[in-house]
N, C-alpha and C positions, 0 to 999 in steps of 0.2 A: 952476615946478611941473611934474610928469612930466605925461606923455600919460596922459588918460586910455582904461580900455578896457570896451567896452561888450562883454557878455554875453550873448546870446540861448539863452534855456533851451527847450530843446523841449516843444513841449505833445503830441504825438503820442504814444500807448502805444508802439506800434512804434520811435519813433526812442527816444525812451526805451529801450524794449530793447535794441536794436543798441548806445546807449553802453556801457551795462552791460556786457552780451559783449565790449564791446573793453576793456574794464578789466580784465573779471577772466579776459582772452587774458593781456595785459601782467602781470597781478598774480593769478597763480592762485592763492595763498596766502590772498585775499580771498572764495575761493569760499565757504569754509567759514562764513566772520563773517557772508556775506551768506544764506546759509543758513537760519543762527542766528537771524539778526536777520528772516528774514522769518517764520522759527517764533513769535518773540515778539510779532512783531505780529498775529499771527493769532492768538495767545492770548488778545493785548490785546484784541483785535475780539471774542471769542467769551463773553470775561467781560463788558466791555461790553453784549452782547447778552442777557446773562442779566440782568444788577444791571440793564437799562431796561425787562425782565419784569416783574422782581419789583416795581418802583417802580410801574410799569403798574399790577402788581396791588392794590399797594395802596395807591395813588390811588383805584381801583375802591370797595376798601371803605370808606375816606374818606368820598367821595361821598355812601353807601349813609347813613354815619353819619350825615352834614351833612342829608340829605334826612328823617333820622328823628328826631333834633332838632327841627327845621324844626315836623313837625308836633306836638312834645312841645309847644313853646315857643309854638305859636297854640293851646291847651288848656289853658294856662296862663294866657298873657292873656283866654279868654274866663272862663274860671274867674276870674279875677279881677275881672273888665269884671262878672261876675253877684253875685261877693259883693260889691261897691259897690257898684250897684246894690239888692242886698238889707238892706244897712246904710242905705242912705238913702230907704226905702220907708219909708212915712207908717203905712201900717196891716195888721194882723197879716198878711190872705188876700195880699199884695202882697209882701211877705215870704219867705210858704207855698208862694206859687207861684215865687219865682226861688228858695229850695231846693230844690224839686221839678227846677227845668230843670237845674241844678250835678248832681243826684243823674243825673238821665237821663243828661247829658253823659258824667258819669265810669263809667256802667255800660254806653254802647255805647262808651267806648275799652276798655275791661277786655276789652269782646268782640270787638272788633277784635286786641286784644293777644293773646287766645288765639287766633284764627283764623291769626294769622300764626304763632306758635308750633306749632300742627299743623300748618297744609298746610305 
């Protein structure tokens, strides 16, 4: 088996850069490519940076959705928790009064609904 050889890659920006310079000393035909290629990576970075905005943003509204759901869907179960409730009430006034609280319920979300619709 040949010898092996071990490699030591610079972690330093600076030495880093000094390779570079002596490559494209030796290979100035490489200036151009390397140019090139750090334009596109900067492109890459700047698109990058918008498309993780935009996601941002609407992650945001997500949220907003999931959170107003959230309280569609416990208006729903109590609405529903009051008409069982009123379906297995014994006598009429028992009844009378959990359609009264369903009525109340659904006419302070209405007013809620529009308060948020104006301000």
């Amino acid at each position: 088996m040949g010898k092996k050889m071990r490699i030591t890659l610079p972690k330093r920006e600076e030495d880093i850069e000094k390779i570079m310079n002596e490559v494209l000393e030796r290979h100035p035909e490489m200036a151009h490519e390397h140019h090139h290629r750090e334009h596109d990576v900067q492109d890459l970075v700047n698109t990058i940076e918008v498309l993780f905005d935009v996601a941002h943003t609407r992650l945001s509204y997500v949220e907003n959705d999931v959170k107003l759901l959230a309280k569609h869907t416990a208006l729903l179960y109590k609405l529903v928790l009051l008409l069982a409730k009123g379906l297995v009430a014994e006598d009429r006034e028992e009844k009378k009064k959990t359609l009264e609280e369903i009525v109340s319920l659904l006419e302070e979300h209405v007013r809620r609904l529009q308060g948020e619709n104006i301000g």
